[in-house]
Short mmCIF file of the C-alpha atoms (twelve columns), coordinates in Angstrom:
data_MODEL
# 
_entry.id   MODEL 
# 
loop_
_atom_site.group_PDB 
_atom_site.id 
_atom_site.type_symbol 
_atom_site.label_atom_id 
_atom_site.label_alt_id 
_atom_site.label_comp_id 
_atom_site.label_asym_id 
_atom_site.label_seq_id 
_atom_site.Cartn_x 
_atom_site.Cartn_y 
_atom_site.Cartn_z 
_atom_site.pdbx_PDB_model_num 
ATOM 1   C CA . UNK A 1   254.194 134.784 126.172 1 
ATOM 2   C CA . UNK A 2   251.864 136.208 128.573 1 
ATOM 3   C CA . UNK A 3   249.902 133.342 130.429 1 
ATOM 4   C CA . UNK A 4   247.102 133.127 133.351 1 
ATOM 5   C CA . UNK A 5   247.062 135.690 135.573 1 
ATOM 6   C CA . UNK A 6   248.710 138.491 133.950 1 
ATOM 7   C CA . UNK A 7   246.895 141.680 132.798 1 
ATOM 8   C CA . UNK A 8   245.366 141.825 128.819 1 
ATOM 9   C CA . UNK A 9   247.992 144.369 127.214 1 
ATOM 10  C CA . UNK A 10  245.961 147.756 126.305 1 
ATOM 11  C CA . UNK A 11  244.773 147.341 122.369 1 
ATOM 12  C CA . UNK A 12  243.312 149.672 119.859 1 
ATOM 13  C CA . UNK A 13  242.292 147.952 116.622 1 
ATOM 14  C CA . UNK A 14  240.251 148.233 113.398 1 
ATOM 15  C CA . UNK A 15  238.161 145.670 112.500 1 
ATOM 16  C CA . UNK A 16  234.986 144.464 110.746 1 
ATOM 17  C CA . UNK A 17  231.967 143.434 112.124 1 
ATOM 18  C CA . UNK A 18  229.896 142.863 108.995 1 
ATOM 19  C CA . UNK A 19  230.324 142.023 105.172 1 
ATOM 20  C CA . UNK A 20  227.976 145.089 104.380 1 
ATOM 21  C CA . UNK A 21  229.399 147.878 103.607 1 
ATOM 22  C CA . UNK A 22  227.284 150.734 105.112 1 
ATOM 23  C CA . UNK A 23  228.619 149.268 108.475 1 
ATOM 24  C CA . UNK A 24  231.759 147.439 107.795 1 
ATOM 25  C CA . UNK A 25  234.381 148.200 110.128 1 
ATOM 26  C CA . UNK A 26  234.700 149.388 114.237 1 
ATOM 27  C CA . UNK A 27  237.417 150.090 116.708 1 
ATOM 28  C CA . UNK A 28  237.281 148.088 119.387 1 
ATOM 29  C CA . UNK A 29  239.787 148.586 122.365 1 
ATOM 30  C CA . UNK A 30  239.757 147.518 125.748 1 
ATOM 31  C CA . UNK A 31  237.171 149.521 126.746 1 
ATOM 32  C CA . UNK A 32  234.988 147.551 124.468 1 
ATOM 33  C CA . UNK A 33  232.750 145.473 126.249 1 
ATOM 34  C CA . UNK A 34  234.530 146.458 129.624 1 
ATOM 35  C CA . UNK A 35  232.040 144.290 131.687 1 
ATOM 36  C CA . UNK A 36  232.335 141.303 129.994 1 
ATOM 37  C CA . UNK A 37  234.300 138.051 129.455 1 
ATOM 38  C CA . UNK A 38  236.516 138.249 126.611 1 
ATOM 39  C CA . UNK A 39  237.320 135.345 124.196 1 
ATOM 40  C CA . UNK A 40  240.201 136.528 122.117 1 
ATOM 41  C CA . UNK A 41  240.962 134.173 119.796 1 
ATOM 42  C CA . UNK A 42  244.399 134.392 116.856 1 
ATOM 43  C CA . UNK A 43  244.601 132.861 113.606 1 
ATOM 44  C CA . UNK A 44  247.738 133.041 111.049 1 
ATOM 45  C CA . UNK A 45  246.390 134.272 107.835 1 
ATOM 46  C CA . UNK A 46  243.186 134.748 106.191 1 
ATOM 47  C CA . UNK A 47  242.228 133.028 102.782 1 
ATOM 48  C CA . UNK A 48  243.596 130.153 104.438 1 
ATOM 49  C CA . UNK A 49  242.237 126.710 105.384 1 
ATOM 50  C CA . UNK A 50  242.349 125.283 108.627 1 
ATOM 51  C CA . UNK A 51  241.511 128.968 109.845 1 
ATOM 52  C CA . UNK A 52  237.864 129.336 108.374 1 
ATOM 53  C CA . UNK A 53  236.597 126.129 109.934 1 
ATOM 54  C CA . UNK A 54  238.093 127.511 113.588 1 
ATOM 55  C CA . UNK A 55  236.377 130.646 112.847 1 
ATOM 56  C CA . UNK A 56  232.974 129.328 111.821 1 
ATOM 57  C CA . UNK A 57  232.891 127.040 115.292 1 
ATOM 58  C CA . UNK A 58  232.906 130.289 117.381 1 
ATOM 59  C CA . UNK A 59  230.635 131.562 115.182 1 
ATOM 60  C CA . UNK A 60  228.229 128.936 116.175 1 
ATOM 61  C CA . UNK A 61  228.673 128.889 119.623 1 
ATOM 62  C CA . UNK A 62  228.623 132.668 119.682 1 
ATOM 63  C CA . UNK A 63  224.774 132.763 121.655 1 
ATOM 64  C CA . UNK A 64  226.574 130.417 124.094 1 
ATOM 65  C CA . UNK A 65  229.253 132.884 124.708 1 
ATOM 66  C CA . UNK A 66  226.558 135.554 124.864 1 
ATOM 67  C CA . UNK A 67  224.640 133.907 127.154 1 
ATOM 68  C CA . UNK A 68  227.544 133.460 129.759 1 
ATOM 69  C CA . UNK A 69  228.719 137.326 129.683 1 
ATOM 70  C CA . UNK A 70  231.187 137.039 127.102 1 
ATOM 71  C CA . UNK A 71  232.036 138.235 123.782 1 
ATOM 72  C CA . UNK A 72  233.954 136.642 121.344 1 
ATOM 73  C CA . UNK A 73  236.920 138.388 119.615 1 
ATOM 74  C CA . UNK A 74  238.622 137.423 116.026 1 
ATOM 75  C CA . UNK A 75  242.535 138.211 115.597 1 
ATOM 76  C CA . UNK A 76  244.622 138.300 112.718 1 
ATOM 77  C CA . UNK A 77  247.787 140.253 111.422 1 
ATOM 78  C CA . UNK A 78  245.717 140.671 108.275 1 
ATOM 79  C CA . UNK A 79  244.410 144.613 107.454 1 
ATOM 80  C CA . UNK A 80  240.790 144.823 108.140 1 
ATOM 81  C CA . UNK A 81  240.035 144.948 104.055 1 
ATOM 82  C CA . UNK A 82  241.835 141.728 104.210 1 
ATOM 83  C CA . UNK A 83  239.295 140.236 106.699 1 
ATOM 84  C CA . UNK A 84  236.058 142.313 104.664 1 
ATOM 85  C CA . UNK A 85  237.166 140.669 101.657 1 
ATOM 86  C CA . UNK A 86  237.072 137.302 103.428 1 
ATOM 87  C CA . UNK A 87  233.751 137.686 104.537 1 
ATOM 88  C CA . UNK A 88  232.410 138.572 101.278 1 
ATOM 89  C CA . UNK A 89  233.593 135.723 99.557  1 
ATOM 90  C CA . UNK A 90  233.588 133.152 102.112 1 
ATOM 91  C CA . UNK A 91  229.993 131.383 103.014 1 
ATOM 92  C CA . UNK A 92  231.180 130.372 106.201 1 
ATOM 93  C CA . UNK A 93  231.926 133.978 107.250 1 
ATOM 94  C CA . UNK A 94  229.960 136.055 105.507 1 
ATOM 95  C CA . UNK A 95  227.321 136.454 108.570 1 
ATOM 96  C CA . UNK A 96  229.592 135.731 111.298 1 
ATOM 97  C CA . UNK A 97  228.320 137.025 114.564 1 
ATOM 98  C CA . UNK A 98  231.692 139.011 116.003 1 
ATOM 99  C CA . UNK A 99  234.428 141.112 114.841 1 
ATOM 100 C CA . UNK A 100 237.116 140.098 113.077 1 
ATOM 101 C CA . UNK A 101 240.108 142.557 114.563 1 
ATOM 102 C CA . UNK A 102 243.183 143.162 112.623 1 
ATOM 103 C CA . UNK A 103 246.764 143.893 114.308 1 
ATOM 104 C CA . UNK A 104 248.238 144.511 111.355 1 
ATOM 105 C CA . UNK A 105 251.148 146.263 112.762 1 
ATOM 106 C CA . UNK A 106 251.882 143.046 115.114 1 
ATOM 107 C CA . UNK A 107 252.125 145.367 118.425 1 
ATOM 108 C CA . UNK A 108 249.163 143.440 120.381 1 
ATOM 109 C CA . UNK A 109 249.944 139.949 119.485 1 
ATOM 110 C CA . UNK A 110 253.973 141.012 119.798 1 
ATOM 111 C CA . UNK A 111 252.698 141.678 123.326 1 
ATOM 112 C CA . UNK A 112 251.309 138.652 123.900 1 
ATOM 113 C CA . UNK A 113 253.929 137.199 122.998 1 
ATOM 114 C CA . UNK A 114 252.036 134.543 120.054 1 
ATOM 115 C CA . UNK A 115 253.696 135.758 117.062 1 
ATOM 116 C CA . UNK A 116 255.424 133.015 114.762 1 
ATOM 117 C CA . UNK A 117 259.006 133.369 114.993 1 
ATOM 118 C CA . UNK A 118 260.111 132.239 111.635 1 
ATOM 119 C CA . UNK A 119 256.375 133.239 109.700 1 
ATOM 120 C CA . UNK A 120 255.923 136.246 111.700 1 
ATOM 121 C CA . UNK A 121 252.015 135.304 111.793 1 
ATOM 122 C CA . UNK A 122 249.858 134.686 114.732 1 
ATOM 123 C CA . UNK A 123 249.909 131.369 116.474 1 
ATOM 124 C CA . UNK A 124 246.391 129.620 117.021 1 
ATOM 125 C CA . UNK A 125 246.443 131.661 120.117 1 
ATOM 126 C CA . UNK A 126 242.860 131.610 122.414 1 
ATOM 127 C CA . UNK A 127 242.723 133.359 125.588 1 
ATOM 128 C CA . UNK A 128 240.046 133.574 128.122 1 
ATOM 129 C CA . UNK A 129 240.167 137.109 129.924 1 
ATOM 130 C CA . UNK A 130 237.470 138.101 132.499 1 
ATOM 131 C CA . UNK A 131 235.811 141.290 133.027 1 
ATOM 132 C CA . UNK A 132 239.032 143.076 135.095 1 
ATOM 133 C CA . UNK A 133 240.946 141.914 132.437 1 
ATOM 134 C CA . UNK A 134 242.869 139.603 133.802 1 
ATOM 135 C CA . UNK A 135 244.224 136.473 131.833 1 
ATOM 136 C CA . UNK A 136 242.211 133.522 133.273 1 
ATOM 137 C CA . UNK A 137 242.852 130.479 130.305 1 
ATOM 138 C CA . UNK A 138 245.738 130.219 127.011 1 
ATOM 139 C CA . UNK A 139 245.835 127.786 124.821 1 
ATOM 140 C CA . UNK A 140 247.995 128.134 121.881 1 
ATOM 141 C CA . UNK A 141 248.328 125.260 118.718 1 
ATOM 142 C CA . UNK A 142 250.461 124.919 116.180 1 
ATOM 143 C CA . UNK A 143 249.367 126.567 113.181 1 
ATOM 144 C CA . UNK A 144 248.667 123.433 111.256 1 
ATOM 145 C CA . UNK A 145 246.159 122.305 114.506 1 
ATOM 146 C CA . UNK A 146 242.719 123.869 114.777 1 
ATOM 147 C CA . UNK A 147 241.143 124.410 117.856 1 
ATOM 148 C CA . UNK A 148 238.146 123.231 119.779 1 
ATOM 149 C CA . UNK A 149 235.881 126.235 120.650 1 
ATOM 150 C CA . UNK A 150 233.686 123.596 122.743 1 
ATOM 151 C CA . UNK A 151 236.600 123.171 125.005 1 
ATOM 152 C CA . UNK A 152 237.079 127.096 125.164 1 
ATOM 153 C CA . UNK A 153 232.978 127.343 126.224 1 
ATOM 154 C CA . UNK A 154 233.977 124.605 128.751 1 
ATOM 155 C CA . UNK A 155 236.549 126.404 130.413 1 
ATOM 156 C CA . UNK A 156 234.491 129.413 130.652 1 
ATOM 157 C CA . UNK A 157 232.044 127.426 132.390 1 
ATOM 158 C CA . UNK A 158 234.430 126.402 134.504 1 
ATOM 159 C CA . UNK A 159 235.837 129.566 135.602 1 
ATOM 160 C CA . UNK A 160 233.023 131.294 135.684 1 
ATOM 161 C CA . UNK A 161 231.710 128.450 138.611 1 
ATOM 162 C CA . UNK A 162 234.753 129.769 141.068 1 
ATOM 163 C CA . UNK A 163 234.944 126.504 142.100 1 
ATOM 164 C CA . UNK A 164 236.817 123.152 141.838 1 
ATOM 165 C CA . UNK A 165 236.218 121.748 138.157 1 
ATOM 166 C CA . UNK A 166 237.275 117.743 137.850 1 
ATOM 167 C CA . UNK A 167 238.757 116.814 134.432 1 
ATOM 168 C CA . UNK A 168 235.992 116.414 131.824 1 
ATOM 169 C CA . UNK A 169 233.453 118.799 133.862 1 
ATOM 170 C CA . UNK A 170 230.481 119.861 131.640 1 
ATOM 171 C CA . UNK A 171 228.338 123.104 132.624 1 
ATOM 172 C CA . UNK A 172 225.865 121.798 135.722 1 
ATOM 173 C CA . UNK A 173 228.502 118.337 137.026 1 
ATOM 174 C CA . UNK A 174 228.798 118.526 140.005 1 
ATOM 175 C CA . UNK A 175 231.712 120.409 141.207 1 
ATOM 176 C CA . UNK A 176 234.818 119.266 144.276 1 
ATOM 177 C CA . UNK A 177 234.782 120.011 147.366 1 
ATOM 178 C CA . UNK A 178 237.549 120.045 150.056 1 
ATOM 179 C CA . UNK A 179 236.859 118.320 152.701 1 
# 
């Protein structure tokens, strides 16, 4: 699995980025957005349960993200009719604020190294990648554990101070210094 430090694999994916559809679907690469932060975030399968709620936390938080350079990403091995038909039918996600990308031929997420071995789904993979596109934060969960997209928007924070961040820093703690 690829971890902090190492450079975001190069991706080219469909994927929707609204439930109408005059102006369903988008590529997105890694060109997309090229000077900002990059939340990329993995879920197993759509139609699922544990999934949606994950999915409608970023969506909440996603003018926090915004307002700290960043845009969020939603990844799935599901086709990108798959994750339209979702949003259709599912409150939760029918106005969801970012795309929902589908690597439906497993190559990015077999890069990352965060497919399932025995399912051959997507871990509950999140990664944190800054504007170089550089790896800066992974988390992955088992795929019976949501996430906590408060603790993503943390990290962020963090990272995004350059400095020293004690355990349970929140956006404007005070930060360590070495003396």
């Amino acid at each position: 699995m690829l971890t902090v430090g190492d450079k975001l694999p190069i991706f080219d994916l469909k994927s929707v980025v609204s439930a109408n559809q005059s102006d369903d679907f988008a590529q997105i690469n890694n060109e997309t957005d090229a000077d900002k932060w990059k939340i990329l975030f993995f879920w197993p399968k759509d139609f699922t349960f544990v999934c949606p709620t994950e999915i409608a936390a970023f969506g909440q938080l996603n003018s926090d993200f915004k307002e700290r350079n960043a845009v969020i990403y939603g990844i799935s091995t599901d086709s990108e009719y798959v994750h339209l038909a979702w949003r259709q039918h599912h409150p939760d996600l029918n106005i969801l604020p970012f795309p929902m990308l589908s690597d439906i031929k497993r190559e990015f997420s077999s890069a990352l190294g965060i497919l399932h071995q025995q399912e051959g789904v997507c871990l509950r993979a999140t990664f944190i990648v800054d504007p170089q596109g550089i790896i800066r934060f992974v988390s992955v969960n088992d795929l019976s554990v949501g996430r906590n997209p408060h603790e993503v928007l943390r990290v962020l924070d963090g990272l995004q101070t350059e400095e020293l961040c004690p355990c349970n820093w929140q956006k404007g703690d005070a930060v360590l210094s070495v003396a």
